[in-house]
N, C-alpha and C positions, 0 to 999 in steps of 0.2 A: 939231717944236715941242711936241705934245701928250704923248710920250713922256719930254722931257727934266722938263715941269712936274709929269708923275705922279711923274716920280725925287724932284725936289724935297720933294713935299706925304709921301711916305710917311714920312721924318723925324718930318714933322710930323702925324703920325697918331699913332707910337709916343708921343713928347712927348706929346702930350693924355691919351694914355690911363694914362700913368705917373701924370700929373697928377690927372688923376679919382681913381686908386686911392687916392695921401693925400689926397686930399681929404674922400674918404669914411672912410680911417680914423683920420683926424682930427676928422670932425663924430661916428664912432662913440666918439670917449673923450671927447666934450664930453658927449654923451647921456649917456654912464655915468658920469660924475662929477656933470653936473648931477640922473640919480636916486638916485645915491648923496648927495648931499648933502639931497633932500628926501626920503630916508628917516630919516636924522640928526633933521631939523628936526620931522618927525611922533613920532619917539621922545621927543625935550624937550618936544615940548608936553603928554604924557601926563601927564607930573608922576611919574613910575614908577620913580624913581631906584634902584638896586641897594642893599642893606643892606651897608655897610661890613667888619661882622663878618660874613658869609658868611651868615648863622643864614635857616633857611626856616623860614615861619608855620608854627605848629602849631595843628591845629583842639582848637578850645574853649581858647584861650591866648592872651592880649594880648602884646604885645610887649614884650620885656625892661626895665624901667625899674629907672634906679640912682638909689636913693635915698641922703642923705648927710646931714647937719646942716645943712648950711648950701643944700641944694638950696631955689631958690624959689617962689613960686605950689602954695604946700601947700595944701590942706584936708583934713584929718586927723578921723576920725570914732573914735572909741572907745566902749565899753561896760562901766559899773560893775556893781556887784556886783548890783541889781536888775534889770537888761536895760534899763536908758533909755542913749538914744544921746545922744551929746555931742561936741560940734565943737570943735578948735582948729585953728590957722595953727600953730603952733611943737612941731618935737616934747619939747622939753623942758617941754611946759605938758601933757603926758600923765601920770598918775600911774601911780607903779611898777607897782601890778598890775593896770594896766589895758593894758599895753604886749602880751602876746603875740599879740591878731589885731588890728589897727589898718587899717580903710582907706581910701587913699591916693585923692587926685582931686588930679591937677595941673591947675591952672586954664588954664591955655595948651591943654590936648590935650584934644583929644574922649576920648580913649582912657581906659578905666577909668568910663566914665558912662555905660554903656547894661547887656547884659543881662550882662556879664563885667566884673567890677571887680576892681583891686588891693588885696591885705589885705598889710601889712608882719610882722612880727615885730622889735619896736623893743626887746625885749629884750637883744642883741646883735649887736655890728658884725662885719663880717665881715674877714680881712685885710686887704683894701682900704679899710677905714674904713666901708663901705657896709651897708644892710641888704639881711637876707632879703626878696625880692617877690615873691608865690606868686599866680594865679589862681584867684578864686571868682567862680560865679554869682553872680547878686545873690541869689535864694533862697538859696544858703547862707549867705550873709552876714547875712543877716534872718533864720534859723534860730539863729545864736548868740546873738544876743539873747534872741529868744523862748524858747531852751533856761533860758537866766539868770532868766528869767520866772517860767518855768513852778516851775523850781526853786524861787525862792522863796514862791511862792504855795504849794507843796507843805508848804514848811518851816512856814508861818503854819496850815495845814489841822488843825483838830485830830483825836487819833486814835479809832479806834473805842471805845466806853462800854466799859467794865471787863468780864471777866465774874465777878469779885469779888462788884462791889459793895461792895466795902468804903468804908467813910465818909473822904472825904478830908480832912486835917489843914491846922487851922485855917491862914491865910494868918500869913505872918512880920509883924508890925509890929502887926497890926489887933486891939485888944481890942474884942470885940462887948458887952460888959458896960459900956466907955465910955459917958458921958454924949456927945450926939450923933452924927452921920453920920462914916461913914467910907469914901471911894470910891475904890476903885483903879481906872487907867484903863490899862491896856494898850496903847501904843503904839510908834511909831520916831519918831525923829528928824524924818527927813521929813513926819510927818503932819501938814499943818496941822488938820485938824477935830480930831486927837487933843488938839495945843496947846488948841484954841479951846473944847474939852470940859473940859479943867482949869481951864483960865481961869475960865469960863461957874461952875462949883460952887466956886471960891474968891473969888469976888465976891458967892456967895450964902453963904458965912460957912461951906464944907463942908472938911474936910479931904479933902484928896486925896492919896493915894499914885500915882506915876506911874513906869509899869514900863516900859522899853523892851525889848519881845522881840526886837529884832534885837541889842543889846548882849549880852541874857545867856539862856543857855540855858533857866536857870533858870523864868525869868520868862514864855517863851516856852511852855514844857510843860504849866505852873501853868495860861498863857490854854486848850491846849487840852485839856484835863482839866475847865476850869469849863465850859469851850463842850458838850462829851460828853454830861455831867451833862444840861445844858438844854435837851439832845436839837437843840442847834444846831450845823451844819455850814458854816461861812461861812471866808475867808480876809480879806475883810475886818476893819479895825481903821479905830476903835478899840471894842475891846471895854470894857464897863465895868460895874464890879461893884458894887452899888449894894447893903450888906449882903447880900450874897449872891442879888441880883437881876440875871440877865442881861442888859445889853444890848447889841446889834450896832450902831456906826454913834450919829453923835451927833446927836442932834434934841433943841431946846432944851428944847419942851413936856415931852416922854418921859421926859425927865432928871428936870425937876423933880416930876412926878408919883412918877418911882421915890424920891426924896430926902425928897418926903411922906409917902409911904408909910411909908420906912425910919421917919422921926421918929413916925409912930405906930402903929409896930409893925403895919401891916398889908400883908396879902400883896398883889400887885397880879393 
């Protein structure tokens, strides 16, 4: 009897154990599928998605941006002939020569507004319709400016006194033998004090001749050759010539004193 039930149950021994084996190598591909899936799900959460065009960061270099016409959320910074910055939205509200270093801040991206900014060349489009986008620190960026600065503060500089000496020729327009004042005022466009210095001596009954040195060269050399002479060294404007009396800079008192003076022949 005990013989025949051990014949029976060995059957049933192999049966269990075939059974354990899938069983376990059945709970082993659940385990690898369920850590293979929350590996997946810790790589999405990173936010670390591949770059489409293959392209690996390059240090000290933002990331490729295509610029276009019609691309939006612009801020567009440019730089005129004096070095002051100037903001537009549209690239076609850029003036011509103000197009070869322009830079670029899309409103949408962080990117391009920290210590590496984008500068375009809006001068021409590229075969793709697109412009050139080239990486600058922000110090180099602020360096073009301040270059355009520097420059013209140099240009307004007058140059060193003669060693001549030789006596420089009367001013074009000004007879000093005229009845009354005759005051040149040296400035640009841009200057409001220059304006508000002419204004200020044609209210008081003075003629004024009014030279813009950024227009003409001419005008520009005349200021510093008078400035030499006066043993003044300034880049400031508006310079002004009050019968042959220098002054830097307009103060209303100074004016009118130099203008008294002139009217009666006395030196100040």
């Amino acid at each position: 009897m005990d013989l025949h039930l051990e014949t029976r149950c060995r059957p049933l021994l192999r049966n269990e154990r075939t059974a354990l084996a899938w069983s376990l190598r059945v709970l082993l591909l659940i385990l690898t599928l369920a850590l293979g899936a929350a590996g997946c799900r810790c790589e999405a959460s990173t936010g670390d998605k591949p770059d489409p065009t293959g392209a690996k960061p390059v240090s000290g270099q933002l990331p490729p941006l295509e610029l276009r016409d019609d691309t939006e959320n612009l801020l567009l910074t440019w730089i005129d002939d004096k070095g002051d910055f100037h903001v537009s939205q549209k690239i076609d509200a850029i003036p011509e020569k103000a197009r070869e270093a322009v830079r670029v801040v899309i409103t949408t991206k962080v990117e391009g507004t920290g210590k590496l900014v984008y500068v375009a060349d809006l001068r021409k489009k590229k075969p793709d319709g697109s412009y050139a986008v080239s990486t600058l620190s922000r110090a180099q960026w602020d360096e073009k400016g301040a270059a355009k600065r520097k420059a013209r503060m140099e240009a307004l500089a007058p140059p060193p006194p003669s060693a001549s000496g030789a006596p420089h020729p009367p001013d074009p327009g000004v007879d000093p033998a005229a009845d009354g004042v005759v005051v040149i005022v040296y400035g640009a466009e841009w200057c409001k004090p220059c304006h508000d210095a002419k204004r200020h001596l044609e209210r008081r009954g003075v003629k004024v001749i009014y030279k813009d040195v950024e227009e003409n060269e001419i005008y520009a050399r005349e200021m510093k050759e008078k400035l030499a002479r006066a043993n003044q060294r300034t880049a400031s404007i508006p310079i002004i010539d009050v019968m042959g009396q220098i002054l830097v800079g307009f103060e209303p008192r100074a004016l009118d004193r130099a203008v008294e003076a002139a009217k009666n022949s006395k030196t100040l």
